[in-house]
N, C-alpha and C positions, 0 to 999 in steps of 0.2 A: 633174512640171512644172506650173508654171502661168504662165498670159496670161491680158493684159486681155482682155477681149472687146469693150470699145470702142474703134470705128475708125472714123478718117474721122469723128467725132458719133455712129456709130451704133454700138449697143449690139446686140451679134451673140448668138443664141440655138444652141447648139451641140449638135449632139448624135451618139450612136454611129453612125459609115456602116458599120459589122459586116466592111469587110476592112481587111487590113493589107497597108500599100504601105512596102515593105524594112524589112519581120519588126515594126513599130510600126503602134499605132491611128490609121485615121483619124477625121477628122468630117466633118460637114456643117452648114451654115447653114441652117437654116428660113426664111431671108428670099430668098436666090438660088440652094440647092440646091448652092452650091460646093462641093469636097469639100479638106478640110484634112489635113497632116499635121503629126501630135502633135510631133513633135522638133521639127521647125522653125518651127511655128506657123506654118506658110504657107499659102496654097489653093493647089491642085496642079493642081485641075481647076473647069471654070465660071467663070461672069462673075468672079468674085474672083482670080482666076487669078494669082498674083506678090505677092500682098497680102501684111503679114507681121503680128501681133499679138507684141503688146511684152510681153517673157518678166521675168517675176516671181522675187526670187528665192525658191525651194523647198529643203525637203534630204528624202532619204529617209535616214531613219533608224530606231533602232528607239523605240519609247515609252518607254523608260530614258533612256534618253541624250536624247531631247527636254525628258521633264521635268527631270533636273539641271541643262537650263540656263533653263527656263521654269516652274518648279514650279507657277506661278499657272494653267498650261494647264488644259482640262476636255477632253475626248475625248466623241466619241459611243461609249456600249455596245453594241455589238450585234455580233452572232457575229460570225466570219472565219474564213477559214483562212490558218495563217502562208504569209510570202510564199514562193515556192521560189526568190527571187533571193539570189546571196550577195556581199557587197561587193567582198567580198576576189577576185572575178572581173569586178569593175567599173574604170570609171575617171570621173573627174571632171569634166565638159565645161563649158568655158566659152566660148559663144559669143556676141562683141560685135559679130554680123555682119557685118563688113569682115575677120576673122580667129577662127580655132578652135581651139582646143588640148584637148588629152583628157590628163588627167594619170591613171596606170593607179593602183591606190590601195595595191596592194603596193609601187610604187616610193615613194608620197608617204610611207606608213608608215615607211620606212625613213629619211629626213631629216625630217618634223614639218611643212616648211613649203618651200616654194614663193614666190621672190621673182621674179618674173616681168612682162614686157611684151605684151600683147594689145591689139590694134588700137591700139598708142598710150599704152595706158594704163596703168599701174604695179596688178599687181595682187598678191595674194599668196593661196596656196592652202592653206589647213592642216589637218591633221589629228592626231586622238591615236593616236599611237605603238600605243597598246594598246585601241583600239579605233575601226574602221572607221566606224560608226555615227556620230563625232562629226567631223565637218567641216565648213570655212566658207570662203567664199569673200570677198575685203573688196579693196578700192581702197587700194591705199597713199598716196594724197595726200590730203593734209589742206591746204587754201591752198593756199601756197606749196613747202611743207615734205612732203617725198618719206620715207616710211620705208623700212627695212631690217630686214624682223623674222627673228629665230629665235627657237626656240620650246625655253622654258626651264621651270626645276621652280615659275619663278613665274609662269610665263604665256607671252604675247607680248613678246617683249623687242626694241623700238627700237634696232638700234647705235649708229644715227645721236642721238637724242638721250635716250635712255637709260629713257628711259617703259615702260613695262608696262601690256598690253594685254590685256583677256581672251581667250583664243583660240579662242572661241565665238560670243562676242555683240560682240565688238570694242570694248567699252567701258574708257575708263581706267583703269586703278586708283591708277598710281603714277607719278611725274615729271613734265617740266615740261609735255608733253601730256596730265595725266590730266583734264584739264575733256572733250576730246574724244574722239570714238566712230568707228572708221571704218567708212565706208558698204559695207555688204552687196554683192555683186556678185551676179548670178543665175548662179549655176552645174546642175547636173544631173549625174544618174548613168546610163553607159549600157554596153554590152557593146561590149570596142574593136570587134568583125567588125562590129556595126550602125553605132558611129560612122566609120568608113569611107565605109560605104554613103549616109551622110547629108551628109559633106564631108571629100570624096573631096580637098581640097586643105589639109586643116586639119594640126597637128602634134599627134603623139603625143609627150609627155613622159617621160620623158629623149628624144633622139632619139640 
């Protein structure tokens, strides 16, 4: 996940508060000692207390599947150990804070893409069939013009006006929308039992 850390004008200095509050990291500000939680980008606790920082959109994936669709990326080297999270016991979260949805990522596997409404807004959720790793979250509105994707051996395919769309980076390739790109949405990857605990009033997909 990531957030801005400027709020309000001020540019917040974050760092480890060493426990986790429902099974996720918190932090803390060096400026008022609040204590934040990682999912929500909110302060939980201290003066900050209700604040929220505005979530970016991120994807965890593996470094394959990043550079296929980013080749020009550079990575810093330095040791790790692989993660011990695995996708395929995750789901997709998208929250536009008036409303939440977790799409689980063996259900999206199984259809490719996700045509859906969140707080209002047309959004679509997609992934590759045959690999977890690669998914993207985008806004179906362009202007005026509302798409309707499914996800074909060419791509992102328009029903409504017949376009083909990368289904990564969301950029045109073909039809009478290929000058435009649809906008990235901020999505995240989390365990359903945690997303529960986080918004407790949000919907799991399929329901």
């Amino acid at each position: 996940m990531v957030h801005r850390r400027e709020l309000n004008g001020t540019v917040l200095t974050l760092g480890n508060q060493g426990a986790l509050w429902g099974n996720a990291m918190t932090w803390w500000d060096h400026d008022t000692g609040s204590v934040w939680s990682q999912p929500l980008g909110e302060a939980i606790l201290g003066p900050r207390k209700g604040e929220r920082l505005e979530l970016f959109p991120s994807t965890l994936t593996t470094w394959e599947a990043w550079l296929g669709a980013h080749p020009e990326s550079l990575a810093l080297d330095v040791h790790a150990w692989r993660t011990a999270f695995d996708l395929e016991d995750m789901a997709v979260v998208v929250d536009l804070g008036t409303e939440a949805i977790a799409y689980r990522i063996p259900s999206l596997r199984e259809v490719g893409v996700v045509n859906d409404i969140v707080a209002g807004l047309e959004i679509a959720v997609v992934i590759d069939p045959d690999d977890a790793a690669r998914w993207a979250v985008f806004s179906r509105r362009l202007d005026s013009t509302v798409v309707e994707l499914e996800l074909t051996d060419e791509g992102l395919f328009d029903t409504v006006s017949g376009t083909v769309f990368d289904p990564f980076l969301g950029i045109g390739r073909s039809g009478p929308l290929a000058d435009q790109t649809l906008d990235r949405l901020p999505g995240f990857t989390s365990f359903p039992d945690d997303y529960v605990t986080f918004f407790p009033d949000g919907r799991i997909w399929p329901e």
